[in-house]
N, CA, C and O of each residue as an XYZ file, in Angstrom:
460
protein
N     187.771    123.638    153.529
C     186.949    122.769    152.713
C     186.780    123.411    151.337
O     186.242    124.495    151.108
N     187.278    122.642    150.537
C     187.045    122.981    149.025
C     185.134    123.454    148.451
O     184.108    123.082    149.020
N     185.193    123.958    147.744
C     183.536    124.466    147.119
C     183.160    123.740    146.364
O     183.784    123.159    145.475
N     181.888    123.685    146.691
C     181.058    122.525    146.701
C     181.598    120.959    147.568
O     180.912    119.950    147.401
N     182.408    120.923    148.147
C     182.161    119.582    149.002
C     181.356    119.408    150.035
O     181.020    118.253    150.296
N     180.809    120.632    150.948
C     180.214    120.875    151.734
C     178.318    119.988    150.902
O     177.606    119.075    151.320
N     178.219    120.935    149.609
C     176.925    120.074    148.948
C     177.433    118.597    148.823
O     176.925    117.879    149.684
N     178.139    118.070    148.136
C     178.763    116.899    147.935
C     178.131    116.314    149.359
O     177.130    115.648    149.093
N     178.317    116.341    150.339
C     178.487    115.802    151.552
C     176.753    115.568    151.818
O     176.136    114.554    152.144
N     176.283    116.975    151.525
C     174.944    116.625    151.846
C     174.162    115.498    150.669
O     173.564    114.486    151.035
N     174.284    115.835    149.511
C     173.592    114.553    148.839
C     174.372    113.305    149.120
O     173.718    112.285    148.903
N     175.432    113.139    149.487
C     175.654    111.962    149.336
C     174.339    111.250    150.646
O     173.620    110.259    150.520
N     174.446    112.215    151.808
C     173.581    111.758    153.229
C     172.146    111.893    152.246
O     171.593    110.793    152.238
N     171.666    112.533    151.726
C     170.499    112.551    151.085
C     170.630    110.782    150.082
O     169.988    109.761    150.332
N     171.332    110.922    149.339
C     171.210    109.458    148.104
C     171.347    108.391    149.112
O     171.078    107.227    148.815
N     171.745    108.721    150.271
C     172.009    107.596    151.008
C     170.460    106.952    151.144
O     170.273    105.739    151.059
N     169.625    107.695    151.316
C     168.447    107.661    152.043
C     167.163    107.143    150.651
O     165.979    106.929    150.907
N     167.692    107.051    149.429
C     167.666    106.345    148.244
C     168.042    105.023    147.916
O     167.457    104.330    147.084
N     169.101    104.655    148.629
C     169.525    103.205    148.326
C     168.890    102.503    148.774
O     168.257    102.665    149.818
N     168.923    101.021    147.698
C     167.834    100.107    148.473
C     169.005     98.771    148.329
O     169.395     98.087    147.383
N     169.341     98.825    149.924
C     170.373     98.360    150.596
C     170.204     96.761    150.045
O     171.108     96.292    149.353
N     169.321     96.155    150.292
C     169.342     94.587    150.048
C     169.747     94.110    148.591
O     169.706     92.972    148.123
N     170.165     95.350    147.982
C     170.387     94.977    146.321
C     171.928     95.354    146.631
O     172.644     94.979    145.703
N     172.475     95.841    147.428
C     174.088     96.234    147.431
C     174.783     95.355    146.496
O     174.288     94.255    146.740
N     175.471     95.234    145.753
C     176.601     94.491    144.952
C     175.713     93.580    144.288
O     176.230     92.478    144.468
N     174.785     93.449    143.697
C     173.776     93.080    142.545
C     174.509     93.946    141.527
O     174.860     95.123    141.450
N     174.584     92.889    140.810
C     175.443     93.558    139.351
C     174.608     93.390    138.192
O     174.336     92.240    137.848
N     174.116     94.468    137.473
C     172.887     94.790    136.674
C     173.233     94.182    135.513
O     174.365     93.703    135.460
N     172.454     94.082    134.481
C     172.240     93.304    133.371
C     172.618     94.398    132.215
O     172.019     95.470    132.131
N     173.650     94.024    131.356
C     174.451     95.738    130.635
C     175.015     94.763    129.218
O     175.140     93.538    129.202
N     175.252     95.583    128.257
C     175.456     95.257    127.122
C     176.980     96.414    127.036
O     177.415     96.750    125.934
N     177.360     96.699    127.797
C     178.647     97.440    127.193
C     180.015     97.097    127.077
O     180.963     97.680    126.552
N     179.913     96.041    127.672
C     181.392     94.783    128.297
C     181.928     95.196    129.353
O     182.701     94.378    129.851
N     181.745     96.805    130.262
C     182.415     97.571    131.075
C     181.517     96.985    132.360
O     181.669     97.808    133.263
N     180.834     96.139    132.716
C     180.821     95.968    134.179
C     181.928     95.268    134.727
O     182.747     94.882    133.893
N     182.198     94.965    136.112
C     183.534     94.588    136.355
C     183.312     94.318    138.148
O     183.312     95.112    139.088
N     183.130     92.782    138.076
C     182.247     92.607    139.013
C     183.337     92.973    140.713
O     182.956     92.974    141.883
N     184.451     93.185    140.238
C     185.745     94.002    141.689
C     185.024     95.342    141.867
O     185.006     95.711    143.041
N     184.604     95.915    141.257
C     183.909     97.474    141.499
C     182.397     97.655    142.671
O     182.150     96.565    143.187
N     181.642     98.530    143.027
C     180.735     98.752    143.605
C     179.840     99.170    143.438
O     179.569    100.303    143.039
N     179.106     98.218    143.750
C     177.470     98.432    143.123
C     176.090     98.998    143.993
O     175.515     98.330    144.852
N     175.816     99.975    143.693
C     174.329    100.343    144.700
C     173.951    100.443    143.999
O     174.528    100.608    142.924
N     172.244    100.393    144.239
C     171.233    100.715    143.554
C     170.340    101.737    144.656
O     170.181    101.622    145.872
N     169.899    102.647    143.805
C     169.270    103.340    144.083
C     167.453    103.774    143.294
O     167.126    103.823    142.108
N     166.661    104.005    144.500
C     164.631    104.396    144.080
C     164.809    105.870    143.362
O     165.067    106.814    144.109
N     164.700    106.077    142.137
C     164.441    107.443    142.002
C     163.275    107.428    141.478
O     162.935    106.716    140.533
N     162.359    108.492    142.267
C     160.888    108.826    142.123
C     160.843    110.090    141.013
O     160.170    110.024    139.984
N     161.519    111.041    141.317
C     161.361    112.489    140.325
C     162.671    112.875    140.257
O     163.581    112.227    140.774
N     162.871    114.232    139.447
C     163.781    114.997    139.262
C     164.638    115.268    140.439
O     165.849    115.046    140.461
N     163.952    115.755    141.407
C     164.539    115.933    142.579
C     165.461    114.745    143.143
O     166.652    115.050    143.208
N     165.103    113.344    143.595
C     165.734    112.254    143.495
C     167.206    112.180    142.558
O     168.300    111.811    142.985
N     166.901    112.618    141.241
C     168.123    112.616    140.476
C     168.699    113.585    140.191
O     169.375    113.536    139.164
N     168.668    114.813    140.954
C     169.469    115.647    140.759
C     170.019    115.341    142.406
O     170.965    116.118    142.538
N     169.860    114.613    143.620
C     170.820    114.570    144.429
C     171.631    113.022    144.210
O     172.632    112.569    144.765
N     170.974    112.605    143.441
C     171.813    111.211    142.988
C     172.902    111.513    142.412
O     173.824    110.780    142.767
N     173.290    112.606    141.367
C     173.883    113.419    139.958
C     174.934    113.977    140.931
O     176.067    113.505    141.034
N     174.507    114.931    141.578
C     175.823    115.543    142.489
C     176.668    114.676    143.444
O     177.868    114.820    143.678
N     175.780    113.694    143.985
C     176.689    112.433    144.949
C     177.876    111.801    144.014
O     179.085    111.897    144.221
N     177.357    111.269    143.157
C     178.405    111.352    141.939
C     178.802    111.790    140.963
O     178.701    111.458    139.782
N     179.396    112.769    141.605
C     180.101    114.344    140.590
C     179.773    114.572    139.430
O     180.586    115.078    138.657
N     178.312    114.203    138.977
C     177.510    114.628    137.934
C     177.543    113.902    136.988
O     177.372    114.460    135.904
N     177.739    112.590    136.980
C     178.390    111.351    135.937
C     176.854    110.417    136.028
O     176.728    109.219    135.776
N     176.060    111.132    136.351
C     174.243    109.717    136.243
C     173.404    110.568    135.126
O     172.946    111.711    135.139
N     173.400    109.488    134.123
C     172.462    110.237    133.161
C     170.866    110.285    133.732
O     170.366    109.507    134.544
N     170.194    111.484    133.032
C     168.693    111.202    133.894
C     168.271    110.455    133.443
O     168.817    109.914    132.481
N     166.905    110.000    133.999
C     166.184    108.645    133.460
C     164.995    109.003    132.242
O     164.172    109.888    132.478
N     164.977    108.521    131.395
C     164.107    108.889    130.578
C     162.481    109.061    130.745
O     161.556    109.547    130.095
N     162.697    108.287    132.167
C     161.445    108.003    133.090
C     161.485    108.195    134.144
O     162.633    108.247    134.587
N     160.324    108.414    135.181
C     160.235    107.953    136.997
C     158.922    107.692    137.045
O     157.990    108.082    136.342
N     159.000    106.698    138.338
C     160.039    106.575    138.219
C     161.068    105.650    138.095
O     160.454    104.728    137.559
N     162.276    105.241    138.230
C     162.878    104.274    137.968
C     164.028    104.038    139.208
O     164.276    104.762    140.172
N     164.509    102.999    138.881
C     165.822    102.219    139.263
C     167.057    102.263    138.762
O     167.165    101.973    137.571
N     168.255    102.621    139.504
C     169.297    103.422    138.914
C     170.373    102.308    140.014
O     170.297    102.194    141.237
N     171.472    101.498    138.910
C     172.514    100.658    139.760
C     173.634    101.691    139.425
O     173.506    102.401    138.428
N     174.710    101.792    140.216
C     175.900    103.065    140.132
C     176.642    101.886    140.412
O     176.325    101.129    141.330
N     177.797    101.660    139.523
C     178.648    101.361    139.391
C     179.894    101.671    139.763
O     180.448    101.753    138.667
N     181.170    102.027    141.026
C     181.981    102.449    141.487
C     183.033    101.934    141.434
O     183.354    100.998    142.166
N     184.037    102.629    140.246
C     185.156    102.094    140.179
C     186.408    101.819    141.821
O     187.101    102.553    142.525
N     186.185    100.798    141.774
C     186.696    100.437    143.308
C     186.187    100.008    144.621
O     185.371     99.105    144.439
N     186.348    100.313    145.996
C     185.509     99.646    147.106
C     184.957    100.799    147.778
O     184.528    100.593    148.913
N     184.869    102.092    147.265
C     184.011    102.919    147.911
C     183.287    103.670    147.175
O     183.611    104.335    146.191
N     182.292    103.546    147.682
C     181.091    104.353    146.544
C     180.861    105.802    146.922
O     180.737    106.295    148.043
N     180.831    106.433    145.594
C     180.861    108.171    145.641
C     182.295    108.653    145.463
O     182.516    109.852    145.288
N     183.225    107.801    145.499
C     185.008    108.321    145.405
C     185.405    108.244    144.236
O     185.977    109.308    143.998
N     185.432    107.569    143.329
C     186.053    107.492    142.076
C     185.220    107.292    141.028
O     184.033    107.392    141.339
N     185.462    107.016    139.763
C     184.751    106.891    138.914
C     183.845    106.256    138.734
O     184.148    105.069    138.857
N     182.534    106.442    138.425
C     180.994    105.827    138.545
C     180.444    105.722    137.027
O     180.770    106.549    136.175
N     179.586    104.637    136.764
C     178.595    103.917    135.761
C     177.529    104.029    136.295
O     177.175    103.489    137.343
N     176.985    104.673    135.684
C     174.953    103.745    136.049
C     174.712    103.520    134.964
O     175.085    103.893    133.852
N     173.511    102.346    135.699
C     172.423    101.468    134.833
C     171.567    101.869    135.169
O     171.336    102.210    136.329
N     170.548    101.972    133.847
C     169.113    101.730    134.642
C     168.418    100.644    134.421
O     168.647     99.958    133.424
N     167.514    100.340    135.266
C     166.766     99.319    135.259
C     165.831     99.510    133.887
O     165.855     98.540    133.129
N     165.256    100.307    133.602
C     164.863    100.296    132.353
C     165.724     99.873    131.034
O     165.047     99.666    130.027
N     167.211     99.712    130.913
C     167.587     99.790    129.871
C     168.289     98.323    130.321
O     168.833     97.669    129.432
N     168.279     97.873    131.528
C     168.438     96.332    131.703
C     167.576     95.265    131.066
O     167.987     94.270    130.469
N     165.935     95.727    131.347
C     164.868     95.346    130.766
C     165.013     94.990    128.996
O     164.653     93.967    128.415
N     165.421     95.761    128.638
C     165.736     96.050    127.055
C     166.404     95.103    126.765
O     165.970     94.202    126.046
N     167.996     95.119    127.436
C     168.963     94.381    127.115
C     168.143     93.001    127.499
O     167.824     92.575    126.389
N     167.780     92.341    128.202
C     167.610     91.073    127.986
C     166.112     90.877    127.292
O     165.962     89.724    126.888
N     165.266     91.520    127.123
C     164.501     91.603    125.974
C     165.295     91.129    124.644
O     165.242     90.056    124.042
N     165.937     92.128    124.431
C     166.475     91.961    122.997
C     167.810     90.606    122.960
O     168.294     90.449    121.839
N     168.202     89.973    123.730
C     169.327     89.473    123.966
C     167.973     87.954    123.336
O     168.077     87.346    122.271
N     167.238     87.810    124.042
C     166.133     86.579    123.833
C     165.481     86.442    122.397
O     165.084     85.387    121.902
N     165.435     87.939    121.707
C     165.058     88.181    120.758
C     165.959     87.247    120.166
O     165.732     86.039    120.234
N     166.930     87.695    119.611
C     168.093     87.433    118.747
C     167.981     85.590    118.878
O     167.998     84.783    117.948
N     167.911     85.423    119.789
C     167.969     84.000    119.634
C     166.375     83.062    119.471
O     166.104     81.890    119.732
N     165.648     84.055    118.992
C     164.636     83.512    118.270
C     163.166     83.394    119.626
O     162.308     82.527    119.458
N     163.109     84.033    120.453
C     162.418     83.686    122.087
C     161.562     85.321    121.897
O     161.894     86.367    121.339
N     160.639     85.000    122.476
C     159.669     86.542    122.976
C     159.980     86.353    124.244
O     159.975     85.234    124.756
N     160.264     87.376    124.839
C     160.229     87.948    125.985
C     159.447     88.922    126.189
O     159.048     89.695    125.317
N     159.125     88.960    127.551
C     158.161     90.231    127.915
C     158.441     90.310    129.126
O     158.017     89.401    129.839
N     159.299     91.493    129.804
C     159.422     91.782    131.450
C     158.065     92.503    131.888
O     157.823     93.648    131.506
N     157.365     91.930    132.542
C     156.214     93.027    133.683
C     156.905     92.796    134.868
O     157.675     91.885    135.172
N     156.449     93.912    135.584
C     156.527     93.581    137.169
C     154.838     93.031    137.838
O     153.756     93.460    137.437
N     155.008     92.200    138.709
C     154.247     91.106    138.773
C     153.625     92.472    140.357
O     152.708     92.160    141.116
């Protein structure tokens, strides 16, 4: 076994225990043109640091932290298995934004709360 796959293995069983399964393949709200709705989507609860530093290693260190917690984090997986190839996240905070400002532009106030 190669070094570090042995950790690899454990966060992924750890992030597993993060996902909030009923959102599986919910494809997040993004302003970059790169979502790509053939790819794989989880979302994952991150409460603290800890949360996102086993989120970060599940996918080989490619999740920016959140500017906040805590928050909502969609991972994006290039392909049909998640944690194998190349990964995107969103956060739910910067989804919020994007359609904030998307309503803006066309002349609308928006305001997201959670109810």
């Amino acid at each position: 076994m190669e070094t570090g796959t042995e950790e690899k293995v454990t966060e992924i069983a750890e992030a597993e225990k993060l996902r909030i399964r009923k959102l599986d393949e919910f494809i997040p709200l993004g302003n970059d043109g790169f979502v790509n709705e053939s790819n794989t989507f989880r979302w994952y609860r991150i409460r603290n640091k800890k949360d996102y530093h086993i989120l970060n290693i599940a996918y080989r260190n490619t999740i920016r932290e959140p500017s906040v917690y805590p928050e909502l984090i969609c991972v994006e997986t290039v392909g049909q298995e998640a944690y194998q190839d190349d990964a995107y996240a969103y956060h739910l905070a910067d989804c919020r934004k994007v359609t904030e400002d998307f309503w803006k532009q066309l002349g609308y106030q928006c305001t997201i709360q959670k109810e």
